[in-house]
Each structure stands twice: as structure tokens, then as C-alpha cells.
N, C-alpha and C positions, 0 to 999 in steps of 0.2 A: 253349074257352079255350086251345086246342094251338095257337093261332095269337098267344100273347101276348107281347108283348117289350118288357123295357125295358133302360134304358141306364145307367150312369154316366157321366159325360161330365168329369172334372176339368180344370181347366188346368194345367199343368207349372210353378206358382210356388211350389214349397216345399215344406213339410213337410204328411202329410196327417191335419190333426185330426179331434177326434171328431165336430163338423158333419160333413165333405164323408165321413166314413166311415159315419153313420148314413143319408146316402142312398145311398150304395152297398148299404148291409144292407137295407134296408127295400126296395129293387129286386131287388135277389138275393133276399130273401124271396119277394116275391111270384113273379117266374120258377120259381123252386123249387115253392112251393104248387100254380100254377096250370100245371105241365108245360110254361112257357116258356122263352124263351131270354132269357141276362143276356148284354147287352154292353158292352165297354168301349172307351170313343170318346176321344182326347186333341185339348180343344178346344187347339192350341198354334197359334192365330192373333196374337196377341200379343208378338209377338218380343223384346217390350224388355223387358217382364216376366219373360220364361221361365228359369226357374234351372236351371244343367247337373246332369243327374243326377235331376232330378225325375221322370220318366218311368218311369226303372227304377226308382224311389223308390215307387212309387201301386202300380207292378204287383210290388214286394214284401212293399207293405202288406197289398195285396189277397191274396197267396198267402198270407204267414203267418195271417190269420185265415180261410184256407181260402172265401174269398170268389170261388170258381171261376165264368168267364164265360166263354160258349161261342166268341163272336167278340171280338179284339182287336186291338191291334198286332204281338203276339207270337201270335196264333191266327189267323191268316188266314182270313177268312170271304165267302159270297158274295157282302156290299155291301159289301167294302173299296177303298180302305184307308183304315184307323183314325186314321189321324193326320189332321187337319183340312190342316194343314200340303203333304197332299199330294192335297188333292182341291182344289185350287186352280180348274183348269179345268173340273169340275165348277158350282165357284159362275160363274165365266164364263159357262159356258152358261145357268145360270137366269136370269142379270143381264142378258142378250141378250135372252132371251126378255122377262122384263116390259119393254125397252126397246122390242121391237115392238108392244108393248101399249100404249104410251102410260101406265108404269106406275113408269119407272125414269127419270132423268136425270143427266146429267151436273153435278156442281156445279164450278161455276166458279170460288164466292169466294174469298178467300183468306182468313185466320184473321183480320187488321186488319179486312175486311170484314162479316167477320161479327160479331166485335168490338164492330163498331159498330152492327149492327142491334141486337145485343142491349140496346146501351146507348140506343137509340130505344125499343125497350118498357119498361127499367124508368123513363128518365124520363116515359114517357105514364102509368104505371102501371098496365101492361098486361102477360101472360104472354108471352115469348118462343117465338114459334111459327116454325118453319122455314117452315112451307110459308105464310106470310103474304109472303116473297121470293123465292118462286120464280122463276129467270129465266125471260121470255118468250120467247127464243129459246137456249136449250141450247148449248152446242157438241155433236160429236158424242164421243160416249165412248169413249175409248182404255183400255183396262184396262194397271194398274198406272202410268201419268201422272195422272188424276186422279180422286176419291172417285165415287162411283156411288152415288144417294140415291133412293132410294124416293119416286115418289111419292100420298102418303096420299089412303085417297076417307074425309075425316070422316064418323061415324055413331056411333050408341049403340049397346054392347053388354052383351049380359045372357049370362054362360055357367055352367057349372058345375064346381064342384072338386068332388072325391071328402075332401077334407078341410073345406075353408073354405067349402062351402055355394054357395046361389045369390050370385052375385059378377054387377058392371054398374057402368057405365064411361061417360060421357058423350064427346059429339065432339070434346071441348074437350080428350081424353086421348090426342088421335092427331094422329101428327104426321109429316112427311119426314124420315125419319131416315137414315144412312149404311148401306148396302147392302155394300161395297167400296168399302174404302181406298185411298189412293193408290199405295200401297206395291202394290198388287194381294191383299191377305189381304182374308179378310172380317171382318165384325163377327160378336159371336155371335147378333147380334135378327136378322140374315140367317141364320148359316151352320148354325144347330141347327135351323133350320126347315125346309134343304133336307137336311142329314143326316140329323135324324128319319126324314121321309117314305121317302128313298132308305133308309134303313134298315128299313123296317115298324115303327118303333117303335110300339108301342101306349099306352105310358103312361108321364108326364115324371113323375119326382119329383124337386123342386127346389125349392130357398127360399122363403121368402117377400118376399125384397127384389125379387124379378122381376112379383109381381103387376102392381106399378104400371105394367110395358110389356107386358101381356098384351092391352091393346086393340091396339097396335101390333102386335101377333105377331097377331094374328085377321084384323085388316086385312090381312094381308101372306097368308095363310090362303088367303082370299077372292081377291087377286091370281091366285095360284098353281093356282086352283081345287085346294086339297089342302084332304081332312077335316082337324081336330085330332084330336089323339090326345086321352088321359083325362091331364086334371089333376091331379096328388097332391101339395097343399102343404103341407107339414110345419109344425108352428110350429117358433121358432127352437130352439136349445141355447141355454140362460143361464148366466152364470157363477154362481158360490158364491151371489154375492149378490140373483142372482133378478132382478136391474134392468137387465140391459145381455145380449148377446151375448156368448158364451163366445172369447175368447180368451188367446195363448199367457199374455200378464200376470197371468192367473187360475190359473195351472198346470194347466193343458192342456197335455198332452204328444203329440206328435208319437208314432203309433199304434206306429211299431217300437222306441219307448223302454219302451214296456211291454209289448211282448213281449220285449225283452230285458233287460228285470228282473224275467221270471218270471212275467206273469201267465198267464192258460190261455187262450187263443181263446175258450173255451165259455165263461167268465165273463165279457170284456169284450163278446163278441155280445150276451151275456144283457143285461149293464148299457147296453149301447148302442142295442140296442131298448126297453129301460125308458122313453128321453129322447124322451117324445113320445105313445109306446103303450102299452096294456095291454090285455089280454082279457077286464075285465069282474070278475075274479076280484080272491081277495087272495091268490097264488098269485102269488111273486116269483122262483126261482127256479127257472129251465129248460134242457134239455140244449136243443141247435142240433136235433135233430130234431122237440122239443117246440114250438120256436118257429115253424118250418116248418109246422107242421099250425094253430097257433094264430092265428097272421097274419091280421090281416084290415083293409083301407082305411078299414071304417067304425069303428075300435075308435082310429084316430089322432085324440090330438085336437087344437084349436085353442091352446089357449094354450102361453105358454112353455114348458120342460121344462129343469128345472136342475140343472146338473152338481154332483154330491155326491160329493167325493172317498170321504168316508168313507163310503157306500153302496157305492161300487164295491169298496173294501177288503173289506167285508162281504160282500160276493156273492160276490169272489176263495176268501177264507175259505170258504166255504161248497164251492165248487167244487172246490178244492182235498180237502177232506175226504169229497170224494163218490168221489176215487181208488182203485182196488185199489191193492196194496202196488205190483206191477207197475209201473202205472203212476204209483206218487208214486216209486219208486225213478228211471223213467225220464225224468222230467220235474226231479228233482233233479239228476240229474250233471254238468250243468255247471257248477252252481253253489256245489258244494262246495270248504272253503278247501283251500289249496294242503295243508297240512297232515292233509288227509286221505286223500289218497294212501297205497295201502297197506293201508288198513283194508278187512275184509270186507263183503262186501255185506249179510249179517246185520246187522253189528254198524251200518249205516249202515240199516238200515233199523228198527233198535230205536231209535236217535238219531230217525229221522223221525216214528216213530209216538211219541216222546215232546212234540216241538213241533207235531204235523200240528195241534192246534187254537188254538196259536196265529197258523200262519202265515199269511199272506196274499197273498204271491208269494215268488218260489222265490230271489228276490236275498236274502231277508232270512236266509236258512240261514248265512252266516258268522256273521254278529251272532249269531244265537241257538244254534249249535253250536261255536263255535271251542274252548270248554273240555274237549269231551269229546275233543276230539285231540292237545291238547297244554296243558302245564302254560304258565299264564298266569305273567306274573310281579306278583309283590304289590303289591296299592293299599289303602296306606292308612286312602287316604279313605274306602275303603267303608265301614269299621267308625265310623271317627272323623266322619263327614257322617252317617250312619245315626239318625235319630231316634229308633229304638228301642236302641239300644247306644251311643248319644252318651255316656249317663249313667253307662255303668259305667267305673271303673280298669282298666288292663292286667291286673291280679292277678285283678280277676273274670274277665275277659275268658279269662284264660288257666284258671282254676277250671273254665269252662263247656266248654271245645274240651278238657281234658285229661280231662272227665269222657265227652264224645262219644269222645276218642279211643280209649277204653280199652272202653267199650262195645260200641264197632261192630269192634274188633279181636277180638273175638267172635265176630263174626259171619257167618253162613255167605253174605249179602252177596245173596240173596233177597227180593225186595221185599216179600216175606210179613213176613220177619225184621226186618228194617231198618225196617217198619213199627211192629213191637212195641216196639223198642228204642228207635228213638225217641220214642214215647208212654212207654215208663218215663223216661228221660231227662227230659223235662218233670216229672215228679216230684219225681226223684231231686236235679234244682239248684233246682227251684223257681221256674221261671221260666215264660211265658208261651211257646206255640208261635211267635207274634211274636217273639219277641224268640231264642229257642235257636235255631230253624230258620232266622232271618235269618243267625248267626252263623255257621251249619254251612254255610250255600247259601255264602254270601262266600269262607270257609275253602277251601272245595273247588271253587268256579268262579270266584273273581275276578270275580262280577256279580256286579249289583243284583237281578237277576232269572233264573229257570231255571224249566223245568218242575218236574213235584210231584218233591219234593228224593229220599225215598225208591225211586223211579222213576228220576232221576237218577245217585241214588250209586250202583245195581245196576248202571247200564249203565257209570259209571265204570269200577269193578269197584272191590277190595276194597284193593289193594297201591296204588294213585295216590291211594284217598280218604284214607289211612291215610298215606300223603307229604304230599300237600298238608295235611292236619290239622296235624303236626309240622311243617311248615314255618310255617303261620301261627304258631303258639305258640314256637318258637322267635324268630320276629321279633320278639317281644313281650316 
């Protein structure tokens, strides 16, 4: 299997979601596993399509989730070059060749022309077949003045996926199709068929909207006298709701939006190989080397695979917590607020290891640490919108923070201590932990929410919880 190779092949129209990124991994996977080579091919035959900047767009995608591939655009390799865009006279010469074969033709019609055949089959109420007009006499073929169309020898085919089983195809699913355009680009049912081959590829993995022209790609196969390579058809990605194809209106996000709000590579690889495959086990979360050894064509299955935002949160979570301090400290810095600037790497690493189980990517560290850097300014609402301190007056209000304040100014500010203190405190006003430790979290963070308070107010420290205390009761 030293001789295996597969491909990516995106085209340069946009942003690259988690579809076109899950057949990148699942190809990279298997290269990986089976000691072959991944490479990266940009179909950009399509010029009207093409968005500026996509190019370097895929091959950043690709580097941030560490998606390395031995031949590219930017890797130079011995079946280049990478760009479809510049093996132009490459497909020339193939399209020459089937035209001495009596295999390829010049199309003549014009668009009204064909227009119109079309509208002769569906008033017969009959399937529109190309090759039912083929002219009898051709002109001869100029590349880049007019289209260059295949032509088909109908027959049944019966072939095999590595995912979707025995697959077969009647005569009636093959047709003359465009080979090269007028413009002189190819089409892709031509141009992946010769790059493949000139490539050694060994094995396609790509959608399942392509089945329906895979009679057409065998035919053309058969032309060329070229093997096929091995089939691996994915089922689709679905959105949330399980009934349609994952797109951006489902919130799918464009692959480098979540590596720059912090998720890890090893968690979105992880959840991204989830959509489609598993190894049999219930054994959900994996390092990138686990998933390398676990890979396998036959463990992919046929039906949809639907994208579960809050799954992926979940696996981030998990990943994230699977860091040494090291590396949660280095995967945090960039995303700390502007106001922590200054602060020790201790004391940012006592902050981390207090929210590491809540977090879920690394954007969300302002939201959940801004208080331990600087004094918020007071709201309110937190106490007065609060369901459990809706009900008291100011006067209680201020009874319970002046009995905290006076406690914890005691205190040697120890999470041992500040434990105990505030287990007597819940006595001593008689209040429910709901209801005191709501007051004391608000008091001393201006949130709704913090990690465990005791844990919190140590890493405060003893002089800011003992400020903010008196500052709420004062406002009161």
C-alpha cells in the first residue's frame, strides 16, 4: 500500500466548510494510515465562479488544522502543476487523442439550438439525450473557439464503492457530454479524469451528488483505456435538522472562524471525523494520532451524518481539558482581555485552571475572566432581575454582604478558609447557599455566573473582594 494516493481537489469559490473539509481529512487520514501520499489539486477551471483569495484561503485552512499534503500548488511535485488552470494543454492533448479515436467531436450548436432540441424531448415526453443530435458531419475542432464533447458508446454499468456498496447504472445514464469548453478550460467530468490518472491517484473521495455521472466518468474510463481508481462516497453532512445538507444558513462556519475563536485542531479533526465514521466502539473522543491508526473505508457509513453544534462544543470542552498547564497557558494568549496585561503567568494560569471546565474554546476567556482583572462597574439588575434575591429589601440585602464583609475580613483568604467561612455564614443569616453565595458571586464579580465562588474569591485575593463587598453595600 506504499503506492497509495489520494487527492483533495476543492474549487476556489469561497469559504471552505465542514463538507469540503471532511474530505480533505478522511483522504489525509487514509494517506497517513496506509504510508501514502495526500495531495492538493485546485480544480479552478471555472473562472466565473472563482473568488480572489480562495486559493490561499483552502491552503490555510488546510495548514491551521495541520492537514499536511506532500504535493500542491505551493509544494511542487513530480505531476505538477497543481492548478487545473495551468495544465490546460495537457487536457488539449487528451481531447486530440479521443478525437483520433472517433471518440470526441466538435459541437457545433449554439445554445437557441440546443434550446430547442431540448424542448423537442420534453414535448415527446422523452429524456433529453445529447447524443440523440449528434451532427453527422462535425467540423473540425479548434481548441478554445468551440466546445469539444465526448462521444458516449451507451452500456450498463455495475461498479463498486468502498462506502455505498455494489452500485449499476443503465444505458439510458450516459450521454455526450462537454469534454472542453469554448473558452478552452475543461469541465471537471473531463479534467479530474485526466488529472487523476496523470496523477497516480489511487482513491477519489467525493460526494455523493457525483454518483449520478459516474456512468459517464466509466465511459470516458473505457475511452482512455485508464483503470479507475477506488471509489469512497461519503454520505452527506446535514444540518441541525437532519433533513437537508449542511449549509452556511445552519451555522456552519467557514473552518478558519473557528480556529480563530479558539477551538484546538485535535477537537474539530476529532468532531469532523465523527460526521460519517466511527470505529465500531463508543469511544468518542480522540487525539489526531488515535484517529490515524483507527481509520478505516469500511467503518464509513451510508447515511447522512448531522452537524451538532453542541456536540462539537462538547468534544472542544473535553479537549481542551485534556491540556497540560503548558499548553492551556499557550493556547490561551491571545485571547486574553486587553486588561490583563501585566498579570503574572501564575496568576493567569490559577484563573485558567479555575474556568478550564467550563470552557469550550479559548474566545470565550474574556466573557468568563474579565472580573478577575479589573473591577466591573455595578449592575443593578443582577440583584434586582435575580429570582432568588428579587424578594428581599435593600436593608436585608445590605444585613447579608455586611455579615460576608466582616467574615471574610478575617480571613487569611485560603480556599480551605473561605470554605469554612462561608459554610458558617449560611448559618449565621440563615439563608440558603442559593440565595448568600448568589449575593456574594454578584457583589464581587458583577456576573450572573463564576466558577466555584470560594475558588474564585482566593484567586481575587483578599484587598479587591473586601473593595468590591463595600462598594456594593455602599450603593445600597
Amino acid at each position: 500500500m506504499s503506492s497509495l494516493r489520494t487527492r483533495f481537489a476543492p474549487s476556489p469559490t469561497g469559504y471552505l466548510h465542514v463538507g469540503g473539509v471532511r474530505t480533505a481529512l478522511f483522504a489525509w487520514l487514509l494517506a497517513k494510515q496506509q504510508d501514502g501520499k495526500f495531495i492538493l489539486r485546485i480544480e479552478d477551471t471555472d473562472k466565473s465562479r472563482e473568488v480572489a483569495g480562495s486559493i490561499d484561503h483552502i491552503i490555510k485552512c488546510l495548514a491551521s488544522l495541520g492537514l499536511d499534503y506532500d504535493e500542491g500548488p505551493d509544494k511542487p511535485g513530480p505531476f505538477g502543476p497543481y492548478l487545473q488552470s495551468e495544465r490546460l494543454e495537457i487536457y488539449r492533448r487528451y481531447g486530440e487523442t479521443l478525437i483520433s479515436q472517433g471518440r470526441a467531436y466538435a459541437d457545433p450548436y449554439t445554445k437557441d439550438e440546443i434550446n430547442k432540441f431540448h424542448s423537442q424531448a420534453v414535448n415527446s415526453n422523452q429524456p433529453f439525450l445529447y447524443r440523440n443530435h449528434r451532427p453527422s458531419n462535425p467540423p473540425k475542432w479548434e481548441f478554445a473557439t468551440m466546445p469539444l464533447r465526448f462521444k458516449s458508446d451507451p452500456k450498463d454499468y455495475i461498479w463498486q464503492d468502498e462506502v455505498m456498496g455494489k452500485m449499476s447504472a443503465g444505458k439510458e445514464a450516459i450521454d455526450d457530454f462537454v469534454l472542453i469548453k469554448s473558452d478552452g478550460f475543461p469541465t471537471y467530468n473531463f479534467a479530474h479524469i485526466v488529472d487523476d490518472h496523470e496523477m497516480n491517484i489511487t482513491h477519489i473521495i467525493r460526494g455523493q451528488e457525483f454518483i449520478a455521472s459516474t456512468p459517464n466518468y466509466l465511459n470516458l474510463y473505457e475511452a482512455l483505456d485508464i483503470k479507475p481508481p477506488i471509489f469512497v462516497t461519503p454520505p452527506p453532512v446535514l444540518g441541525p435538522s437532519g433533513n437537508k445538507k449542511l449549509s452556511k444558513r445552519d451555522g456552519a462556519k467557514d473552518v478558519l472562524e473557528y480556529i480563530n475563536e479558539g477551538y484546538l485542531r485535535g477537537a474539530l479533526i476529532n468532531f469532523i471525523s465523527s460526521l460519517g465514521w466511527n470505529d465500531g466502539t463508543t469511544k468518542e473522543i480522540y487525539s489526531i494520532d488515535e484517529l490515524i491508526k483507527a481509520f478505516s473505508l469500511k467503518r464509513i457509513v451510508k447515511s447522512g451524518a448531522r452537524f451538532d453544534e453542541k456536540r462539537l462544543l462538547w468534544m472542544s470542552g473535553a479537549h481542551i481539558r485534556s491540556l497540560n498547564n503548558d499548553e492551556l497557558i499557550k493556547h490561551a494568549e491571545p485571547f486574553w482581555p486587553e486588561e490583563a496585561q501585566g498579570f503574572s503567568r501564575e496568576y493567569k494560569l490559577k484563573v485558567l485552571e479555575l474556568i478550564k471546565e467550563r470552557l469550550k474554546f479559548f474566545a470565550e476567556i474574556p466573557s468568563l475572566t474579565c472580573f478577575f482583572f479589573r473591577d466591573l462597574p455595578l449592575n443593578p439588575s443582577l440583584i434586582k432581575d435575580n429570582p432568588k434575591l428579587s424578594a428581599f429589601d435593600n436593608s436585608k440585602i445590605k444585613q447579608m454582604l455586611q455579615a460576608a464583609f466582616d467574615s471574610l475580613g478575617d480571613s487569611d483568604f485560603s480556599t480551605e478558609d473561605l470554605h469554612s467561612r462561608l459554610n458558617t455564614l449560611l448559618e449565621s443569616v440563615n439563608q440558603p447557599a442559593g440565595v448568600l453565595f448568589s449575593l456574594i458571586r454578584i457583589a464581587t464579580t458583577q456576573a450572573p455566573a463564576s466558577p466555584a465562588l470560594a475558588e474564585s474569591l482566593s484567586v481575587i485575593g483578599k484587598k479587591r473582594t473586601l473593595a468590591r463587598i463595600k462598594q456594593q453595600i455602599d450603593s445600597l
